[in-house]
C-alpha positions as CSV (number, residue, x, y, z in Angstrom):
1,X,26.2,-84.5,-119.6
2,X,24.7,-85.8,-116.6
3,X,20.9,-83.6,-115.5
4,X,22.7,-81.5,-112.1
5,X,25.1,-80.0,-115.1
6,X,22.1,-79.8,-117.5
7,X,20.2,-78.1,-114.8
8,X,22.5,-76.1,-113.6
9,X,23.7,-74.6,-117.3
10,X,20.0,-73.9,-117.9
11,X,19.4,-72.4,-114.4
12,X,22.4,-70.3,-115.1
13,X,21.2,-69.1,-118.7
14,X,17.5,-68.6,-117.2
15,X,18.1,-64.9,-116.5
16,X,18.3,-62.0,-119.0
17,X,21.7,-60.5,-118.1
18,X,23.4,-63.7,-117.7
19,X,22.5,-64.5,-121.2
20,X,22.9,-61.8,-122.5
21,X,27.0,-62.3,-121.4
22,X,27.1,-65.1,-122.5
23,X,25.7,-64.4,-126.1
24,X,28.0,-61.9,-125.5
25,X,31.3,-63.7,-125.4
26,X,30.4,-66.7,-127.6
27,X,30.7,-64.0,-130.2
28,X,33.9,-62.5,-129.1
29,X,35.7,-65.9,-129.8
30,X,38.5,-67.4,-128.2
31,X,40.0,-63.8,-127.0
32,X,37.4,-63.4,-124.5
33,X,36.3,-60.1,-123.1
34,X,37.7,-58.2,-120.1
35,X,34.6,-57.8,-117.2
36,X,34.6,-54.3,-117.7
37,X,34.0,-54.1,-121.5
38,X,31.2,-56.6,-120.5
39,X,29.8,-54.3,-118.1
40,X,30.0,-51.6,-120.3
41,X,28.7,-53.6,-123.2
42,X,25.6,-54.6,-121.6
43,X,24.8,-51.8,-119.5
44,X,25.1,-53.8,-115.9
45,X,26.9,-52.1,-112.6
46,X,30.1,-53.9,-112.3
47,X,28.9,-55.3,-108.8
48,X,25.7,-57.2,-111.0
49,X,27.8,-58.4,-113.3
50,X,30.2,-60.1,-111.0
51,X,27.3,-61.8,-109.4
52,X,26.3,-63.2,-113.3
53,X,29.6,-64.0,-114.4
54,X,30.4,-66.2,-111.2
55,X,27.0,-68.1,-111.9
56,X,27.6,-68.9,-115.7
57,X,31.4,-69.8,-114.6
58,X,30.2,-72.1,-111.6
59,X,27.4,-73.8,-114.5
60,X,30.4,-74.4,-116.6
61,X,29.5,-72.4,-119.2
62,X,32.4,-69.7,-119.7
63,X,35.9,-69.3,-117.9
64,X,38.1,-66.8,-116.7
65,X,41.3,-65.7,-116.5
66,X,43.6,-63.5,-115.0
67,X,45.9,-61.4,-117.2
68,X,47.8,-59.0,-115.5
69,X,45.2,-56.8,-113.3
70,X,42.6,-57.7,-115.5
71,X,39.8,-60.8,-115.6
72,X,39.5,-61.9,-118.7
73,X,35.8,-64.2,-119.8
74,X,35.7,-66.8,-122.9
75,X,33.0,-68.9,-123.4
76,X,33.4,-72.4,-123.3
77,X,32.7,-73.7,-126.6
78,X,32.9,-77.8,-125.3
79,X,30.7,-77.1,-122.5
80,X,27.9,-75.3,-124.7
81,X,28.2,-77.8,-127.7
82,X,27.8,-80.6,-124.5
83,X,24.6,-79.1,-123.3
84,X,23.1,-78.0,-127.4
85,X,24.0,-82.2,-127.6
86,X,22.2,-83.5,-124.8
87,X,18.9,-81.1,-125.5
88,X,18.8,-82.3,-128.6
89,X,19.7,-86.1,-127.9
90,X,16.5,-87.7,-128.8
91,X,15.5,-85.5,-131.9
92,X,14.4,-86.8,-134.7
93,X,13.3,-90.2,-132.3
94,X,17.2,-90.4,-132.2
95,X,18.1,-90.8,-136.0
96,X,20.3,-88.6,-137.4
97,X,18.3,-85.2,-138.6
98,X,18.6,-83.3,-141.7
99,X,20.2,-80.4,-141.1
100,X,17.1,-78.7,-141.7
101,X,14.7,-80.6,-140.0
102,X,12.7,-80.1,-137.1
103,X,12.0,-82.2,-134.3
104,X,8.4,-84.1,-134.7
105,X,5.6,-83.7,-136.9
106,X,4.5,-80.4,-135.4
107,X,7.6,-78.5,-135.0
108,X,7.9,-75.3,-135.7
109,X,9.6,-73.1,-138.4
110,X,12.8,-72.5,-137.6
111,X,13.0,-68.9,-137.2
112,X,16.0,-66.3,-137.5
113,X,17.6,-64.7,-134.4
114,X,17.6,-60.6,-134.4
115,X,19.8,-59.2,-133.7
116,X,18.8,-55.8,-131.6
């Protein structure tokens, strides 16, 4: 991944909503979610949420579709595995990690995600 994607993914994740859709449909799979059952999932006017969802689709990071009158949002599993691949490039001082290691001498535990 060159750094303008890498950037641009990032700057696109860097906001709470926007994450929070796209967290959002990496855990509805492959069958995506319809815009309004995002809206309506995450509590965001349907004007917001077009504003988000056209920012994560310009980063790259999740796609949409038309079927029928409906838009329908996946996540875009290559894109995000691309961008998890070049953060973590150099970890490890580019050896190949344990699964359960961190990166340097002083990293940090790895902590569990809660769930709200």
């Amino acid at each position: 991944m060159d750094s303008a994607a890498v950037i641009g993914a990032l700057g696109a994740l860097a906001q709470e909503h926007r994450l929070a859709a796209f967290r959002l449909l990496v855990q509805a799979g492959d069958e995506g979610m319809p815009a309004g059952a995002i809206a309506e999932a995450l509590g965001v006017p349907n004007s917001s949420l077009s504003f988000h969802l056209a920012q994560l689709t310009r980063a790259g990071l999740i796609r949409q579709e038309r079927q029928s009158r409906s838009l329908i949002y996946t996540a875009d599993y290559a894109a995000m595995n691309a961008l998890l691949g070049d953060l973590t490039e150099n970890c490890c001082a580019g050896a190949a990690c344990a699964p359960d290691a961190g990166c340097g001498s002083g990293a940090a535990p790895v902590q569990e995600r809660k769930s709200a």
